[in-house]
N, C-alpha and C positions, 0 to 999 in steps of 0.2 A: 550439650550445645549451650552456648551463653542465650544473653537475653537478648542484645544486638542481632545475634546470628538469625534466631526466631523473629526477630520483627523484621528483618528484610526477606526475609519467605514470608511473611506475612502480608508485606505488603505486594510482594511477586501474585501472592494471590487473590488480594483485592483486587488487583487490576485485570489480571485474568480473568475472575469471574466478572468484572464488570464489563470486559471485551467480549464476553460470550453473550452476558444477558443482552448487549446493542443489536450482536448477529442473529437475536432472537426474538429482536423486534421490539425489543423496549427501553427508546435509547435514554430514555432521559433518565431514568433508573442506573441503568450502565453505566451512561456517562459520568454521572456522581460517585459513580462506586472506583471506576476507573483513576476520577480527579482526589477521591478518599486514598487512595493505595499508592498514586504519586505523592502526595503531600506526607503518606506516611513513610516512601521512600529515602525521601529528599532527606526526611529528620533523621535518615540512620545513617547520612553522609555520602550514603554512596552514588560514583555516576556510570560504572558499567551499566550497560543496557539501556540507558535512558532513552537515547534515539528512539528503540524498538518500541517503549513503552508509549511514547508520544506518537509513533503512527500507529498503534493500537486507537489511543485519543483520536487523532484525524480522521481513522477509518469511523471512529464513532461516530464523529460530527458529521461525518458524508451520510452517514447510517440515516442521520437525524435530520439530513437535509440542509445542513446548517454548513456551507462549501467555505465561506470566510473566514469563520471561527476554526474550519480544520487549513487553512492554510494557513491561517497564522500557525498555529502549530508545528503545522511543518517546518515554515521559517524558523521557528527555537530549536525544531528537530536537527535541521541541516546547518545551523550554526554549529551546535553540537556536536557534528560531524567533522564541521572543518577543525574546530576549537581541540578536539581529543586524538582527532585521527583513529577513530571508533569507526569503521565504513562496511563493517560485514551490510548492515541493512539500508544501507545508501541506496542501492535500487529500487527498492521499494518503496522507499521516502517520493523519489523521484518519479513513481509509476504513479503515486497517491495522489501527488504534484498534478499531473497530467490528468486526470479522472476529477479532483474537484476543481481544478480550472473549467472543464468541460461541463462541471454542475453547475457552478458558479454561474456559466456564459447561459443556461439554457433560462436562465430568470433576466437576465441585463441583455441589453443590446453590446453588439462586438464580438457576437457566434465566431467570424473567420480568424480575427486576430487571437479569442482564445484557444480555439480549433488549431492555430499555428505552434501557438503555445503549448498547450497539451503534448501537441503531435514532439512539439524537441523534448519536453520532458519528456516521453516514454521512449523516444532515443537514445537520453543521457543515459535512462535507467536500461534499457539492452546493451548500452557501451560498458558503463558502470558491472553490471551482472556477466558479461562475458567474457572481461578482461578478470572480474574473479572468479570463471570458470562455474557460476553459481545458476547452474542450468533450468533449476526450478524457478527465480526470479528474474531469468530472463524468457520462461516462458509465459511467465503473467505478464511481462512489458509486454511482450510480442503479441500476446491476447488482448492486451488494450492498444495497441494500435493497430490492430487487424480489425477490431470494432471499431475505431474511428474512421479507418481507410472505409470500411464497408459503408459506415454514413456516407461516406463523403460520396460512394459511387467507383471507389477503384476497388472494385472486389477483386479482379483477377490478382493486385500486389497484394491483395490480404491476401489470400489464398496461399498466394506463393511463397511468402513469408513465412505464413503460418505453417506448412506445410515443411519448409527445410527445417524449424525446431522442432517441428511433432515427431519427424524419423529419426532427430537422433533420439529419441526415447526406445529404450529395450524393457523397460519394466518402469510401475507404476501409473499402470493405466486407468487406475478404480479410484484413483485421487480427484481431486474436484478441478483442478484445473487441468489435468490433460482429458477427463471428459469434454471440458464446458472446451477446450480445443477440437476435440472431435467432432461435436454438435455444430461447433460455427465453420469449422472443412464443409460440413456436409452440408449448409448451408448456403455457403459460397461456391457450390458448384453450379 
């Protein structure tokens, strides 16, 4: 393998291990490790995946509590999107969308307008996810706005929601999100 070949696995795996050290609680470490593996991306030219790598980053910045600095991100993510026509991970960009809008609101005044907000991004992202047949990311949309319906007090349409994607699942029930689906059913009963 050349030496190009090896620095962009290398940086695939900076970044990765810096998205794991955030889901492990320490984001500020992550996050640099993450922003170290983009920057050594960037210098080997290439833009497949980029999208993906930057809501790794935004998931971090939510990790970190920090909802502005990962929306911006997003915004670079989803230009990205439109700019390449790159959209495998366009739903999740948009489910991310929605979840730090709603971090964002819980520190500022304007709860319902970004509660509004959220609620159409994690729409766009079950439209987005459906129409690519992309059942697992549309069943994290459908969990983040069965958790926001449940704030709001419409448990019975979370439920219901949540329940038409849960059955069509026939396997991979020990995954993290059709458990954390399970836990909020039974919840919402």
């Amino acid at each position: 393998m050349n030496h190009a070949g090896f620095s962009l696995y290398s940086a695939w795996g900076t970044i990765l291990r810096g998205w794991a050290i955030t889901e492990l609680g320490s984001s500020e470490e992550g996050t640099a490790q993450i922003l170290q593996g983009l920057a050594a991306y960037r210098a080997t030219g290439a833009e497949l995946g980029r999208s993906y790598f930057l809501a790794l980053l935004a998931s971090a910045y939510g990790n970190a509590r920090q909802a502005h600095t990962g929306l911006s991100v997003l915004a670079e993510a989803l230009a990205m999107v439109d700019k390449t026509g790159e959209r495998y991970y366009e739903a999740e960009l948009r489910r991310l969308e929605g979840e730090l809008m709603l971090q964002r609101s819980s520190f500022q005044t304007g709860g319902s307008a970004s509660a509004e907000e959220a609620e159409a991004c994690f729409q766009k992202a079950i439209a987005v996810a459906h129409h690519q047949g992309a059942k697992s990311l549309e069943l994290r949309s459908v969990l983040s706005l069965a958790r926001l319906w449940q704030r709001q007090g419409k448990s019975a349409q979370a439920r219901q929601r949540l329940a038409e994607i849960f059955d069509t699942f026939t396997e991979g029930f020990e995954t993290a999100d059709l458990r954390q689906t399970k836990v909020l059913l039974d919840d919402l009963q």
